[in-house]
N, CA, C and O atoms as a GROMACS GRO file, in nm:
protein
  152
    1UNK      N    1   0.082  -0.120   0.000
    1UNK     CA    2   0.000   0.000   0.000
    1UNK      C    3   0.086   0.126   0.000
    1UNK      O    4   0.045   0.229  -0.053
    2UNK      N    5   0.164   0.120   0.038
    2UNK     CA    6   0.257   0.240   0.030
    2UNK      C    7   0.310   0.267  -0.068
    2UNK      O    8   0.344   0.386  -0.074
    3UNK      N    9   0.348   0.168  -0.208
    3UNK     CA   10   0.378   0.211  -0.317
    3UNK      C   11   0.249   0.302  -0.354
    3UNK      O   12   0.268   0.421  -0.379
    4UNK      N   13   0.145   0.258  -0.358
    4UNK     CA   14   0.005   0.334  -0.401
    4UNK      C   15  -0.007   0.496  -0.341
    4UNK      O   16  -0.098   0.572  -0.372
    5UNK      N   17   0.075   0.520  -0.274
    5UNK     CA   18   0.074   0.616  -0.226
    5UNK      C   19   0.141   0.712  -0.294
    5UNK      O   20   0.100   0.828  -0.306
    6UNK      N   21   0.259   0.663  -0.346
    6UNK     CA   22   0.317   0.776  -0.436
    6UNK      C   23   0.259   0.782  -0.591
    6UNK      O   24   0.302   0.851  -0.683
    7UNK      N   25   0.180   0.715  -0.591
    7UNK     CA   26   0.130   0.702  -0.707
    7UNK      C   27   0.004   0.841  -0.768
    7UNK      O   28  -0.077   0.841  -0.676
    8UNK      N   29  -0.036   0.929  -0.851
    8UNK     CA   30  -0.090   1.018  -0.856
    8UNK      C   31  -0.285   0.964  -0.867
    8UNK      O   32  -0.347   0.870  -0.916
    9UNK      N   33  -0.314   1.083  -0.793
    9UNK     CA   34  -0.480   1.018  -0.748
    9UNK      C   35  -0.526   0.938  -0.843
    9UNK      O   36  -0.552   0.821  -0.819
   10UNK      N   37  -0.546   1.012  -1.004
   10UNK     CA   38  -0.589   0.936  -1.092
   10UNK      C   39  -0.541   0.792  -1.093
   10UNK      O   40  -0.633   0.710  -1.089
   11UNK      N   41  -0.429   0.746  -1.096
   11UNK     CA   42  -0.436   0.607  -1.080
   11UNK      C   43  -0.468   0.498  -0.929
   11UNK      O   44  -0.506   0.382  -0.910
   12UNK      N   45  -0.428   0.607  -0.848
   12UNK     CA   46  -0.454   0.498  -0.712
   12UNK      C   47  -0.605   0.531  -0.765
   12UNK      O   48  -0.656   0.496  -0.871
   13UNK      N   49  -0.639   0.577  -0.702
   13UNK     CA   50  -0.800   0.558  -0.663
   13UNK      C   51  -0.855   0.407  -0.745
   13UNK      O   52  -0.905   0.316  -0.680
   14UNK      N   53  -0.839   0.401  -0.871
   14UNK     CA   54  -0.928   0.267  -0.898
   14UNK      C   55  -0.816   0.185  -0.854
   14UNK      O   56  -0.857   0.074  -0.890
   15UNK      N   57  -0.719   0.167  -0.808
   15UNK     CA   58  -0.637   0.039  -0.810
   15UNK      C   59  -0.695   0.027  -0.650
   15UNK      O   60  -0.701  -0.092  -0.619
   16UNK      N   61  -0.736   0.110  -0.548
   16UNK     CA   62  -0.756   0.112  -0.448
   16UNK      C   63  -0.927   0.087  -0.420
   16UNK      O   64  -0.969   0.063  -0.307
   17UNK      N   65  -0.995   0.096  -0.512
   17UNK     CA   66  -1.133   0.072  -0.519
   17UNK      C   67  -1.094  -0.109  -0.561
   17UNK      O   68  -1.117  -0.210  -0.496
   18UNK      N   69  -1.066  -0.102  -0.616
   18UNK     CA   70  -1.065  -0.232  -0.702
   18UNK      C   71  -0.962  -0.375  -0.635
   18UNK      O   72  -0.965  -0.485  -0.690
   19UNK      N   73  -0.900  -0.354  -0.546
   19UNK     CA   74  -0.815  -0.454  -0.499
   19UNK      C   75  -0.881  -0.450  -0.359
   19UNK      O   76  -0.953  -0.546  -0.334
   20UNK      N   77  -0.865  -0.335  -0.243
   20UNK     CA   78  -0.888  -0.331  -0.164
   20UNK      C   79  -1.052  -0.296  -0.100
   20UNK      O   80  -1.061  -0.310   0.022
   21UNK      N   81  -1.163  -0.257  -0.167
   21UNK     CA   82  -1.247  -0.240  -0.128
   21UNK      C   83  -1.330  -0.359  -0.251
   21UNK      O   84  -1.442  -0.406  -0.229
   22UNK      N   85  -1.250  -0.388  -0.371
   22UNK     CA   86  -1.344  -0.537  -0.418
   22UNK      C   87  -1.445  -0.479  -0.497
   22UNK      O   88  -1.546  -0.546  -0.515
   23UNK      N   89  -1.435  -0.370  -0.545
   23UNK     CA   90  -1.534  -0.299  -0.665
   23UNK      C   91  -1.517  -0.309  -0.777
   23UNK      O   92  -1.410  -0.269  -0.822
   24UNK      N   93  -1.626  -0.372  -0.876
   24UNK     CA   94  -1.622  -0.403  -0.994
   24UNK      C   95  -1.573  -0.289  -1.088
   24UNK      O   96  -1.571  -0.170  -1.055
   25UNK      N   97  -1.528  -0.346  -1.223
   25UNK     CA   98  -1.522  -0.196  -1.338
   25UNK      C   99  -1.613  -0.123  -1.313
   25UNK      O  100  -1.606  -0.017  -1.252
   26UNK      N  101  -1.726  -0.181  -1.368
   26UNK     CA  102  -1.860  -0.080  -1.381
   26UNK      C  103  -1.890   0.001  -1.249
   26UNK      O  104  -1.952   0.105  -1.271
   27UNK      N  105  -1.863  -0.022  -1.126
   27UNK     CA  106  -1.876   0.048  -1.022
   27UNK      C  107  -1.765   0.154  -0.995
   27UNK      O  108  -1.790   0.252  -0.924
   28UNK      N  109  -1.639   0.134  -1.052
   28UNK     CA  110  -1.557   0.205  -1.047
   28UNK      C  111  -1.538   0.317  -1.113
   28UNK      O  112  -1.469   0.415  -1.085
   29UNK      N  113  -1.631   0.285  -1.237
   29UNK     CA  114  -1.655   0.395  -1.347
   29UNK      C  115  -1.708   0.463  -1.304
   29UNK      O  116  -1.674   0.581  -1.295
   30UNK      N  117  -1.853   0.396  -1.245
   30UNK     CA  118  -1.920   0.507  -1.164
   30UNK      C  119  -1.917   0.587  -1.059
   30UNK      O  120  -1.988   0.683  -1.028
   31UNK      N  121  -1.801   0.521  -0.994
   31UNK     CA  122  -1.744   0.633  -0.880
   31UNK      C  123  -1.687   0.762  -0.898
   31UNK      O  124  -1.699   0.878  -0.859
   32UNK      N  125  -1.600   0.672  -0.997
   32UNK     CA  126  -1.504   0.803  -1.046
   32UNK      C  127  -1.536   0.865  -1.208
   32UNK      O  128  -1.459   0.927  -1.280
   33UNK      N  129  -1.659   0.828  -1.231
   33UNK     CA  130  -1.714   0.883  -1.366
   33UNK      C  131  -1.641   0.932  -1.486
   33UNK      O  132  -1.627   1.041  -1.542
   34UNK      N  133  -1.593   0.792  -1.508
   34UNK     CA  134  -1.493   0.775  -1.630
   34UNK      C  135  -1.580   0.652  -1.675
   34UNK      O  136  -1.658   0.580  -1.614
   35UNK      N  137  -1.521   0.657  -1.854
   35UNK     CA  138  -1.557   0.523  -1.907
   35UNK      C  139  -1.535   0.433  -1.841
   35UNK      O  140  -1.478   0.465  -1.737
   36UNK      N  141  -1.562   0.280  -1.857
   36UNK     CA  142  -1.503   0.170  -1.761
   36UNK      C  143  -1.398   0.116  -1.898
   36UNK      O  144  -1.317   0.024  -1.883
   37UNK      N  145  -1.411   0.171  -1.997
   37UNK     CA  146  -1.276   0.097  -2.085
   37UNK      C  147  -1.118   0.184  -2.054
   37UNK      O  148  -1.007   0.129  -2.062
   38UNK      N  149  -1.138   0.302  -2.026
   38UNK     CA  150  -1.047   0.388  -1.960
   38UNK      C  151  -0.914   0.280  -1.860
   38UNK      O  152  -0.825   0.336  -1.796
   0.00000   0.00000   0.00000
């Protein structure tokens, strides 16, 4: 987790939705309201 940290928001956030809280593409899209092919 600490690598994720230096990492810039745009990419943590879905790697951090998606590993650690277990949220699908399509939910992730919709969190962060981007395509889900993005």
């Amino acid at each position: 987790k600490q690598c994720l940290d230096e990492l810039e928001t745009k990419y943590r956030e879905p790697l951090i939705l998606y590993y650690f809280e277990h949220k699908s593409y399509r939910e992730i899209s919709d969190i962060l309201r981007i395509p889900a092919k993005t």
